[in-house]
Wavefront OBJ file of the C-alpha trace (Angstrom):
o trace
v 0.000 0.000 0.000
v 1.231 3.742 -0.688
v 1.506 6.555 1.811
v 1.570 9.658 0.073
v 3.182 12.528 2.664
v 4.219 15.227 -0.047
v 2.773 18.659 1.190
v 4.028 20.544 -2.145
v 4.392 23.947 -0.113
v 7.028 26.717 0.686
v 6.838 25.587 4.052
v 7.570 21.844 3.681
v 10.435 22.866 1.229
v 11.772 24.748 3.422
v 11.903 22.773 6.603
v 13.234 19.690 4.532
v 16.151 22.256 3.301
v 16.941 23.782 6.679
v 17.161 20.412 8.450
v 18.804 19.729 5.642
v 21.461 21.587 6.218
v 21.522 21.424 10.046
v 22.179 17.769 9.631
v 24.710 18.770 7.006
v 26.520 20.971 9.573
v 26.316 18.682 12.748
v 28.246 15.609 9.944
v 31.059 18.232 8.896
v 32.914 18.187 12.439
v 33.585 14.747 12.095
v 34.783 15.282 8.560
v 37.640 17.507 10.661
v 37.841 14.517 13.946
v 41.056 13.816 15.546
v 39.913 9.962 14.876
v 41.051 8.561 11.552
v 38.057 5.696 11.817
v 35.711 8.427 12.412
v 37.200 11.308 9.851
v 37.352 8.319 7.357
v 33.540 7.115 7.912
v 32.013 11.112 8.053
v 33.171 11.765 4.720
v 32.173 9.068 3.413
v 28.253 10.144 4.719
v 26.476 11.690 1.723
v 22.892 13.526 1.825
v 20.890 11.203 -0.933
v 18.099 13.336 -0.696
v 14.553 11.542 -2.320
v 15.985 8.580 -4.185
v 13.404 6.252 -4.707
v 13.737 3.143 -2.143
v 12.375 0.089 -3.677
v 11.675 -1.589 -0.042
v 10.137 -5.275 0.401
v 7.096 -5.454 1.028
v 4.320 -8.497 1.384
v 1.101 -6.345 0.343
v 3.518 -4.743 -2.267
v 3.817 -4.760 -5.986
v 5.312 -8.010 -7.952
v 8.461 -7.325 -9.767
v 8.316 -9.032 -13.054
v 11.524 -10.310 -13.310
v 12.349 -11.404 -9.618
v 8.486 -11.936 -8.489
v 9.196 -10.412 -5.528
v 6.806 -7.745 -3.779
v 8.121 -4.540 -2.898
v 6.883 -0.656 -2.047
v 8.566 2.193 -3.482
v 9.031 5.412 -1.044
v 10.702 8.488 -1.669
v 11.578 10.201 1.649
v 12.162 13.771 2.128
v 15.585 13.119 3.334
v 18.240 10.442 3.493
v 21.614 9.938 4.134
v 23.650 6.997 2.866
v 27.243 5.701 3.683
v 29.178 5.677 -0.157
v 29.604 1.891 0.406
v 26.571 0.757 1.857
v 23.403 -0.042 -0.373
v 20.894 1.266 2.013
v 20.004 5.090 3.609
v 20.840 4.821 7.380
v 18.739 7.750 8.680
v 15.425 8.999 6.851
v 13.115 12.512 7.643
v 10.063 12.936 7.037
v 7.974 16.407 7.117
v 4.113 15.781 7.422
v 1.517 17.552 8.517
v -0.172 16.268 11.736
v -2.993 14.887 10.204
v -0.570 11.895 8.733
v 0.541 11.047 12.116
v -0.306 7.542 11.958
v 0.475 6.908 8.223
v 3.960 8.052 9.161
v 4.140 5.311 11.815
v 3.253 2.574 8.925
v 5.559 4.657 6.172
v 8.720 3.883 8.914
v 7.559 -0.090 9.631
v 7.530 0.106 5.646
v 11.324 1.881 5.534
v 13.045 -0.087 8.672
v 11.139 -3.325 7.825
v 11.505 -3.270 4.013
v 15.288 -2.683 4.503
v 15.392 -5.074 6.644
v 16.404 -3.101 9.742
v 19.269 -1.554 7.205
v 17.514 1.820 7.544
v 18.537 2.674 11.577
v 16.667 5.766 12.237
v 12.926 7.345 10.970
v 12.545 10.869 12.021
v 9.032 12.159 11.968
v 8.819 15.896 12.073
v 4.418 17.110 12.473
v 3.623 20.349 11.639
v 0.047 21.605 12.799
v -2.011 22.117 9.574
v -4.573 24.600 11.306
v -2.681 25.304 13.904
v 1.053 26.226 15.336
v 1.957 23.248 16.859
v 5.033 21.071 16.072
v 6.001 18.124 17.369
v 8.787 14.695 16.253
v 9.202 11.249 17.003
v 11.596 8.719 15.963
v 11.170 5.172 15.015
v 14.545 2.586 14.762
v 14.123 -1.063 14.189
v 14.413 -3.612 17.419
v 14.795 -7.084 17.365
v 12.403 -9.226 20.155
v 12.270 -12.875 20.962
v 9.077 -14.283 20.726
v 8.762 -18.338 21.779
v 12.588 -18.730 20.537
v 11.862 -17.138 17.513
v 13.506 -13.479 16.709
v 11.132 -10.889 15.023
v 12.212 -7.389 13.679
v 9.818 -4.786 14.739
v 9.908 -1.133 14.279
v 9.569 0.641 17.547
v 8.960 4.335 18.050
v 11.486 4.759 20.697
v 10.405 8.411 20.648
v 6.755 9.825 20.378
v 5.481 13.305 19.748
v 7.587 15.348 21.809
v 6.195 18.577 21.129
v 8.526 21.497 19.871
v 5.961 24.222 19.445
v 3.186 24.659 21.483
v -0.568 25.423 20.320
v 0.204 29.300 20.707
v 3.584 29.275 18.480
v 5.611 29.140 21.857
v 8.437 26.964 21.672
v 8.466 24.347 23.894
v 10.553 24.314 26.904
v 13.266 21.345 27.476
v 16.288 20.994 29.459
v 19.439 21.978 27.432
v 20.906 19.604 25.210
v 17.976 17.705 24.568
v 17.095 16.011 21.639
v 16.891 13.023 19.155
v 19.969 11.198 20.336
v 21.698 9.765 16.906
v 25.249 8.201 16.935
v 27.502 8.215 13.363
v 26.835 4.735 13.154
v 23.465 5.209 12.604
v 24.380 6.669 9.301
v 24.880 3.570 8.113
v 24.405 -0.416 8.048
v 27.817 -1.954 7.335
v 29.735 -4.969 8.988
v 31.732 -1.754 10.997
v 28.755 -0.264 12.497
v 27.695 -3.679 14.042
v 30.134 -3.605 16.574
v 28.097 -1.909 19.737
v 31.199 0.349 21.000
v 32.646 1.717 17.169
v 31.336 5.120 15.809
v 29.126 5.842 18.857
v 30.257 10.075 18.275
v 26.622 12.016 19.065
v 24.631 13.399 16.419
v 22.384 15.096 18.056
v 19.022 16.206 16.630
v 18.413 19.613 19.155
v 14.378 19.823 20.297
v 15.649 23.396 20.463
v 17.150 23.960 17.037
v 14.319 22.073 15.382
v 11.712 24.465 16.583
v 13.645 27.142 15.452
v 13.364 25.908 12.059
v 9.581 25.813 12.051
v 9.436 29.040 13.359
v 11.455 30.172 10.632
v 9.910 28.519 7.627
v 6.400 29.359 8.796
v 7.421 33.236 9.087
v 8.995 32.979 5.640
v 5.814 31.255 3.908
v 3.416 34.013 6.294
v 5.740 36.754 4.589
v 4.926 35.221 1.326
v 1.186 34.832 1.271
v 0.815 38.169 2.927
v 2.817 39.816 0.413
v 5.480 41.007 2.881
v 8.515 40.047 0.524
v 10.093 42.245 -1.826
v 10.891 41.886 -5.709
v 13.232 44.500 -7.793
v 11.219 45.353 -10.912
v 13.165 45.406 -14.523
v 16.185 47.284 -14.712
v 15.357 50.840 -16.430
v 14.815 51.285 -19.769
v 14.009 47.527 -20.488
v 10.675 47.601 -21.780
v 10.453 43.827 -23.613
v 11.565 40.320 -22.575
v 12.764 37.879 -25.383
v 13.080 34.222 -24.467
v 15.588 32.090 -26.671
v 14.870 30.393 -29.754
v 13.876 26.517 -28.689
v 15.533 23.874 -31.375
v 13.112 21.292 -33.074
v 15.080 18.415 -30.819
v 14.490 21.380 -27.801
v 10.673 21.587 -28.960
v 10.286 17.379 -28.766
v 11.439 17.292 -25.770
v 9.800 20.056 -24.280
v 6.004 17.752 -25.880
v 7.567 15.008 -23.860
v 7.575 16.977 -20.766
v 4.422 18.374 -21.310
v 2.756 14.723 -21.435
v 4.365 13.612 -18.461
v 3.516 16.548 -16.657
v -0.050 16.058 -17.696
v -0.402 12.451 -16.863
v 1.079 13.497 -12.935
v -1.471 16.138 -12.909
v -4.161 13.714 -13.390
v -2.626 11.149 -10.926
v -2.019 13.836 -8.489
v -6.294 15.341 -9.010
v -6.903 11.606 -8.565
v -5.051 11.443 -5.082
v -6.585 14.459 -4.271
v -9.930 13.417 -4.680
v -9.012 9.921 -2.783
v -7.275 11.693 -0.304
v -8.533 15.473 0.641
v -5.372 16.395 2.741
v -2.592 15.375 -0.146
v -1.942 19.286 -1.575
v -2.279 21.132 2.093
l 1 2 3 4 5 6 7 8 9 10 11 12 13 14 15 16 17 18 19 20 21 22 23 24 25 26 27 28 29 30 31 32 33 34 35 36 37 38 39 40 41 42 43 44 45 46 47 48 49 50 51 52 53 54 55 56 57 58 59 60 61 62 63 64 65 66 67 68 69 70 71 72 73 74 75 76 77 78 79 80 81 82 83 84 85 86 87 88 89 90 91 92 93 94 95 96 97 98 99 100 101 102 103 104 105 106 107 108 109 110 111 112 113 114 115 116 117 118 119 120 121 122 123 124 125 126 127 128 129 130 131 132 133 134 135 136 137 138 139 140 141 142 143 144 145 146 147 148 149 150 151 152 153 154 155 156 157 158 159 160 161 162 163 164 165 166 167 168 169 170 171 172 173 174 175 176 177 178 179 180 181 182 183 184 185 186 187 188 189 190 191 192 193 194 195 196 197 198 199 200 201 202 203 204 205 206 207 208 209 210 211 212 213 214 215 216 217 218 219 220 221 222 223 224 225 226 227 228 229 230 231 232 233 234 235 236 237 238 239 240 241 242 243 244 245 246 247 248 249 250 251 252 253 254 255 256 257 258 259 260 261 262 263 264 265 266 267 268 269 270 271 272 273 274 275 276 277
């Protein structure tokens, strides 16, 4: 089954970027570690962004040539290790109403991976509201009757980073979604419980900040707070460049696979009221 999450918006852009980057910034001191296992490992951590995942999946779709049945997911964010075939960490952006499809799109990541995908993060932004909150799912192994089952546990649920009124939440300092490097990745090196344990830690704090931020940016925007320089004087006409014949095909191409994603996107809609909030 498919969980669609997209909220095409300024403000779901712009939180994926910003955590993004945060992410981005909290990876680059261990590209500069005094460790050589550690400096080695960091820079070998790349952002993969929304690569498709082709995940396994029971209630899935057959592959023709394997007859297998799998899902295909496209998260928000990923990183992968250069030399290891799945993401380690995922993040998704959703808006609250999606809270418990986002629990069933991380059993669908950590499961279909096989527990190769190490950490879900959820972050739920208030669709008529201000609140924000995250959780964070990672896959556990339990013995059941001498059997061992992979499960996908949210170890981490709803912690709330802005309240109803826009307030960000209080919490003590330093607290946050506690990642370790190794999480980055599942390789034969990362299974060893004491190597690459360095913190990468995912501040309550910081995250808020980033919702704040975003949301101000996208109020600017619909309220027409935001600024534009007009054309530069004396230009009174705009000329776009001539567009080859091999230009013109495959600018048709586009236009018929644009088309036939509009209509599969009105069809979601119309299945699914909250996809384009």
């Amino acid at each position: 089954m498919l969980y669609i999450l997209r909220m095409p918006s300024s403000t779901h852009e712009l939180c994926t970027s910003e955590i993004l980057e945060h992410i981005q910034a909290l990876l680059r001191k261990y590209r500069n570690a005094d460790s050589a296992a550690v400096r080695a490992f960091a820079e070998k951590v790349i952002a993969t962004g929304s690569t498709d995942l082709k995940l396994s999946d029971a209630d899935g779709a057959i592959d023709g040539a394997s007859g297998a049945r799998y899902n295909i997911h496209s998260p928000d964010i990923s990183f992968s290790h250069m030399q290891a075939t799945w993401p380690g960490v995922i993040i998704e952006v959703a808006f609250s109403q999606k809270d418990k499809k986002l629990g069933r799109l991380a059993d669908d990541y950590i499961l279909g991976s096989d527990g190769n995908i190490r950490a879900v993060v959820g972050v739920m932004l208030e669709y008529r509201g201000q609140g924000a909150w995250v959780s964070l799912w990672r896959p556990v192994v339990k013995t059941e009757e001498g059997t061992s089952v992979l499960e996908c546990e949210q170890v981490v649920a709803n912690v709330i980073l802005i309240g109803p009124d826009g307030a960000i939440a209080h919490h003590l300092p330093g607290a946050g979604l506690a990642l370790q490097l190794r999480d980055f990745a599942s390789m034969p090196e990362t299974r060893q419980p004491t190597t690459l344990c360095d913190p990468v830690l995912l501040s309550y704090f910081k995250l808020a900040q980033i919702v704040q931020k975003v949301r101000a940016r996208a109020q600017a925007l619909r309220e027409g707070r935001t600024s534009a320089l007009p054309l530069a004087p004396g230009v009174t006409t705009k000329r776009k460049r001539e567009i080859s014949p091999l230009e013109q095909l495959r600018a048709e191409d586009e236009e018929v696979m644009v088309e036939a994603e509009e209509r599969t996107a009105a069809k979601q809609a119309r299945l699914d009221p909250d996809y384009a909030r």
